[in-house]
N, C-alpha and C positions, 0 to 999 in steps of 0.2 A: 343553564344552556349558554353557551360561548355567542357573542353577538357579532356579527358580520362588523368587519373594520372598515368603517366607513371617510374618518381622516388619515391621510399620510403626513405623516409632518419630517423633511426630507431636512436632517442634519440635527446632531447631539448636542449642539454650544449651549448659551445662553437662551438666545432667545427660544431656540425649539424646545430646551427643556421646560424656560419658565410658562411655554404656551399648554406643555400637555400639563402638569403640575395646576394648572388653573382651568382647565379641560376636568381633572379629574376633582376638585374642588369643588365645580358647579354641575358632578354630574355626568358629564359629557366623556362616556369611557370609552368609543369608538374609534379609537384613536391608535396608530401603529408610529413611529420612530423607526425611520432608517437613520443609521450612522457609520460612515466609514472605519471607521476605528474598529479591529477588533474585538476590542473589549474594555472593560471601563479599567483597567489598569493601564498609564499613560506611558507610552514609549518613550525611547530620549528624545526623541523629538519634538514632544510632547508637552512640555513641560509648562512652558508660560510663566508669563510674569505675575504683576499685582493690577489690580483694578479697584478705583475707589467708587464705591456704589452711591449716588446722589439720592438725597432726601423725596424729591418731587418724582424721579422715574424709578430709578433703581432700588430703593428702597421699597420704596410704594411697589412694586411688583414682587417685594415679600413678604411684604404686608398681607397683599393680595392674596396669595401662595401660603398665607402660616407659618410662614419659617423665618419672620422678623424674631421673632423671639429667640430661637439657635440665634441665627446670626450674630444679633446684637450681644450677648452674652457668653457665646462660645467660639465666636469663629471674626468678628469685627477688630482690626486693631484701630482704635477711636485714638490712639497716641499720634497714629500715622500720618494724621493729618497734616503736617508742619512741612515747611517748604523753605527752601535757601538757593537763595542766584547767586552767581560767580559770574567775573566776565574770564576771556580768557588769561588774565593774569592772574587769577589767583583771589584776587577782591571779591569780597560781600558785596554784592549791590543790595541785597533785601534778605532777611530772614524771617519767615512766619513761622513762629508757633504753632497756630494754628490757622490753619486756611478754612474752617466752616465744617458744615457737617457733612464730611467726606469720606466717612472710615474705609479705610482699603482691607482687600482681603485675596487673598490667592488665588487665580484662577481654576489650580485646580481643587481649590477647598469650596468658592462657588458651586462649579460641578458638582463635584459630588452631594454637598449639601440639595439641590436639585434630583442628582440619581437616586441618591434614598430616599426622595417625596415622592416617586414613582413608582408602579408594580415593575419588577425588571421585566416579568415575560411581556411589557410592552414593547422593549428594545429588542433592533432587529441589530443585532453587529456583525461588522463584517460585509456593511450594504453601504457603499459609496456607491453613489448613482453615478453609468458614464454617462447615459444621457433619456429625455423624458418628449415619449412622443405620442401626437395629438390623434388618435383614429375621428375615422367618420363618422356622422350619427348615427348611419346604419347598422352598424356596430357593435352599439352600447345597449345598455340595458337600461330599466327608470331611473336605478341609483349607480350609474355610470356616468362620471361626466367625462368619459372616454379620453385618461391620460394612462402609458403603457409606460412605467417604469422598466426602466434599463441597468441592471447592477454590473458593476465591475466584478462580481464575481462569476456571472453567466445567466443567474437568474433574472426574473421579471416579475413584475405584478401591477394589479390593474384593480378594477371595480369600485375605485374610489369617488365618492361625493364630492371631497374635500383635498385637495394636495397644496399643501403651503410650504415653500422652497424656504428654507433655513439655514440653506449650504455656505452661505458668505459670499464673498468677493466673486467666485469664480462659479456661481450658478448655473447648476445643468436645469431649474426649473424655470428661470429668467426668459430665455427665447422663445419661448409659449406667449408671454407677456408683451415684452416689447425688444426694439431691436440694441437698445443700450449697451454698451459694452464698458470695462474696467479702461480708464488712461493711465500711462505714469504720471505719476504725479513730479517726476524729474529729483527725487529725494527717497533717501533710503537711510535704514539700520542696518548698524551692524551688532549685534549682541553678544557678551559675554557675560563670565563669572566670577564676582568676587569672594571665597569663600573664606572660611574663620581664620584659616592659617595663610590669607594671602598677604604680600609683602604691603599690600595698599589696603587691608582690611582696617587698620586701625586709624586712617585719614578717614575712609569711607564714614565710620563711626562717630568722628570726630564731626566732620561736615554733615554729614546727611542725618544722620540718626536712625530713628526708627521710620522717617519719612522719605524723602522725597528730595534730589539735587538734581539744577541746572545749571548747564555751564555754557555762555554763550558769547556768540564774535566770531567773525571773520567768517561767517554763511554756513559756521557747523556748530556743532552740538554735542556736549558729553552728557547724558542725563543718565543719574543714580539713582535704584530703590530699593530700600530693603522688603522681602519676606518676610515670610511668617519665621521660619529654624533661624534666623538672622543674619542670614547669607545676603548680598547684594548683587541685585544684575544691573548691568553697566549697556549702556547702547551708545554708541559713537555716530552722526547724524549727519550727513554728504548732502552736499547738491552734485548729483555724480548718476551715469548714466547707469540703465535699469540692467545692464549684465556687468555693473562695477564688479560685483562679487557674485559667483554663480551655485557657489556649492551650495546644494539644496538640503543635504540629512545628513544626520548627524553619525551617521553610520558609513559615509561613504571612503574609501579605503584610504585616498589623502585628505582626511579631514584635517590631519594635523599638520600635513605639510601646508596646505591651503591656507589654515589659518595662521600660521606663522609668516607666509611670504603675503597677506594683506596685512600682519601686524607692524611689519618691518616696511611697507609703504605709507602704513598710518604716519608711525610715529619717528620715520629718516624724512618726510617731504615737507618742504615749505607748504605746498600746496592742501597739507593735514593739518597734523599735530607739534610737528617737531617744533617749532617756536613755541609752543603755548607753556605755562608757566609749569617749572618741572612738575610740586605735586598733582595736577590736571595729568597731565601728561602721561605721569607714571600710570594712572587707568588705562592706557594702551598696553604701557610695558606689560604692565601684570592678570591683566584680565586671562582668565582661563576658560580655554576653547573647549570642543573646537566653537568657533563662530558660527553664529547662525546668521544669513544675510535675511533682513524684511525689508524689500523693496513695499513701497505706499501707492494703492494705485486708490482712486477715485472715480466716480461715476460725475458724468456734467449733470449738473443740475437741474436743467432746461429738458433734460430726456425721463429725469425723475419720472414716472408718471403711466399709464396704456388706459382706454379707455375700458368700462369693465366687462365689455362684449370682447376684448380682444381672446380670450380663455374663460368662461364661466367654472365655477367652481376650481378657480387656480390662485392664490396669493402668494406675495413675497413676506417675510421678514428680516429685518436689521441689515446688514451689509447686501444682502442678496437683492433688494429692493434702492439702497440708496448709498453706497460705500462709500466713506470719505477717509481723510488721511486722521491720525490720531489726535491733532494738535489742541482738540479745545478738553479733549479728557472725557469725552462724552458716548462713547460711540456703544460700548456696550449697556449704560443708562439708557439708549434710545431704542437698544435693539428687545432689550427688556421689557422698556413700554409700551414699543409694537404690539407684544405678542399680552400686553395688559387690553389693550387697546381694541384687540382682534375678539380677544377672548368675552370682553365687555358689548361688544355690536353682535358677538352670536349669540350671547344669552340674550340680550335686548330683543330682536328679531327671532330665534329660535327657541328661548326657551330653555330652563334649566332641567336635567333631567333627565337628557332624551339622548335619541342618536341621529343624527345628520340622515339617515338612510331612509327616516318616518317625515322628515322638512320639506317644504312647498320648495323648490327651485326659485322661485322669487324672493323669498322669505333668505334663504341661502346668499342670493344676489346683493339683496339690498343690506343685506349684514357685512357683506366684504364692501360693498361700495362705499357705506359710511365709516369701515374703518379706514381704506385708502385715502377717502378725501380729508381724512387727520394724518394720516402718515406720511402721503406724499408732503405735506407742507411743512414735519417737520425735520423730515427729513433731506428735504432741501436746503431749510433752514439750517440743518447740522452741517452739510456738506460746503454752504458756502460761509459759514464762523470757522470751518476749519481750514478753508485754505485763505484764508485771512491772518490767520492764527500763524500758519507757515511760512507764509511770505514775512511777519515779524520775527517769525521765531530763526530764520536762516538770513536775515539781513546783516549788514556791514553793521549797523549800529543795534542790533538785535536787545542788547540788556538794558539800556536806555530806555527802549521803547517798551519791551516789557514791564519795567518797572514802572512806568507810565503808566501801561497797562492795569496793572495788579493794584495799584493808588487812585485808580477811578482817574485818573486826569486827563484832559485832552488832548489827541496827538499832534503836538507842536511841532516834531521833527520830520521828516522826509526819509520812506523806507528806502535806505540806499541797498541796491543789492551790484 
């Protein structure tokens, strides 16, 4: 007999997947996945870079999960580790071999490693939420905690215990909770592709390796990574306003005019690249489009936070709860944790075994409240290392102080911006 779906867990990433994947670990199979996407084949738009998964969260959430073992042996590049600064002339400031136990791996080989720890008829695709709203008491039923999902495709659904927002940055579960909203963060990517036959593939190689290149000075940034096929993505790194570049998908009809009239303001403007030392430089010339723009937004810190009366049986995870800008390399180690973290307070409190629909409402309560009061702190915690992180990493004397950084030494100099 099929058992009434008692959690939504609203968005496919990271974190949503590694929450139900440890939901069904301990048990707990009452559980639906909405995700926009429709289908787990990734569109061009889709694609993503690399992520290197940390020993303490990210790791440990596939431990959690059973699929440290793939990981590590099938899907981990443990070479990857290694890191090289430039400033912008051209100069090594530092080169690490190896930077710690940081293996990187594909976003979308995460994924999928995740989707195949899953029964797929839990995923619902094709269900990007527009938006998520609160009915009355009168309303609900006992295992109601009276939220009325709203899909972009026309549909709707309801009767849920349990609804934990997963969607990221731009959450339609978030305003149930509290009033926060995404800031720019006044800094943006621009993303392209280096592939085997590009004219800058064999600098790429040269410099970066199988890891990881920075390249920094004068408040921008080129930073290098390779893939797994051992293609490299290239991001070019602005303090520059949040419609610098607007084109949104990678399908849109001038994507190629578009990206050629930003590549030819990169690399003609004093104000860019064109000074910087030609092989730098040449990553504008030859990077292959179209461009994809990631403007960084961030949540304030200080708003982190609702009290847990403000929505009973509603939770965030990873960006959706605390979104910060890239710069400390942590964001999807945290968003991982989260949902290690959620999953660990409802076995504690609930019980392994079961399904949220048979649990005291208290018992529910105080299971999301003691995850929150670990999440929100460290998720403030991530968001103000990373705009710390950014103000060095976009300053006038940016690789100095890095290196500083990366040497454990203490910051001598004055962050000029």
């Amino acid at each position: 007999m099929e058992i009434p779906l008692s959690i939504a867990i609203i968005g496919g990433g990271p974190s949503g997947l590694v929450l139900a994947r440890l939901l069904e670990v301990n048990g707990i199979t009452d559980y639906v996945i909405f995700e926009r996407d429709q289908s787990s084949t990734p569109g061009p738009n889709e694609q993503g870079g690399t992520l290197d998964l940390h020993g303490d969260s990210g790791q440990e959430a596939l431990k959690r999960a059973g699929l440290f073992h793939k990981f590590s042996n099938e899907l981990a590049r443990w070479d990857a580790a290694c890191f090289r600064l430039l400033d912008s002339t051209g100069e090594t400031i530092a080169n690490f071999s190896d930077v710690g136990n940081r293996p990187e791996i594909d976003r979308l080989q995460l994924r999928r490693l995740l989707l195949d720890s899953i029964p797929q008829n839990k995923i619902r695709w094709g269900h990007g939420v527009k938006s998520v709203e609160r009915r009355e008491s009168e309303g609900r039923t006992v295992d109601d905690n009276g939220c009325l999902i709203h899909f972009t495709n026309g549909s709707s659904a309801t009767g849920f215990r349990l609804v934990v927002g997963a969607d990221g940055v731009w959450s339609k579960v978030r305003p149930l909770l509290t009033s926060a909203k995404p800031e720019y963060s006044g800094k943006l990517y621009i993303e392209g592709k280096i592939s085997h036959n590009n004219p800058s593939y064999s600098v790429a190689h040269e410099l970066v390796g199988p890891g990881n290149m920075l390249v920094l000075g004068d408040q921008k940034t080129i930073a290098v990574q390779q893939l797994s096929d051992g293609h490299y993505r290239v991001y070019f790194g602005l303090v520059a306003p949040e419609d610098f570049y607007q084109r949104k998908t990678s399908i849109d009809p001038d994507s190629s005019e578009a990206t050629e009239a930003i590549r030819t303001r990169l690399e003609s403007s004093n104000e860019f690249f064109a000074n910087w030392t030609p092989c730098v430089k040449a990553f504008v010339e030859n990077a292959e489009g179209p461009f994809r723009p990631w403007p960084l937004y961030f949540i304030d810190p200080e708003t982190v936070g609702w009290e847990r009366s403000a929505a009973s049986g509603v939770t965030l995870l990873g960006d959706a709860a605390h979104a910060s800008t890239p710069f400390v390399g942590e964001g999807v180690n945290c968003s991982m944790y989260d949902a290690v973290m959620l999953t660990e307070c409802l076995v504690s409190h609930c019980g392994t075994n079961t399904t949220l629909a048979n649990v005291e409402e208290l018992k529910l309560e105080a299971a999301l409240a003691a995850y929150e009061e670990d999440m929100f702190a460290r998720g403030q915690d991530l968001i103000r290392r990373s705009d710390e992180s950014g103000r060095m990493l976009f300053s006038e004397n940016a690789a100095s102080l890095t290196l500083q950084m990366l040497n454990g030494e203490p910051e001598d100099e004055t962050v000029k911006r």
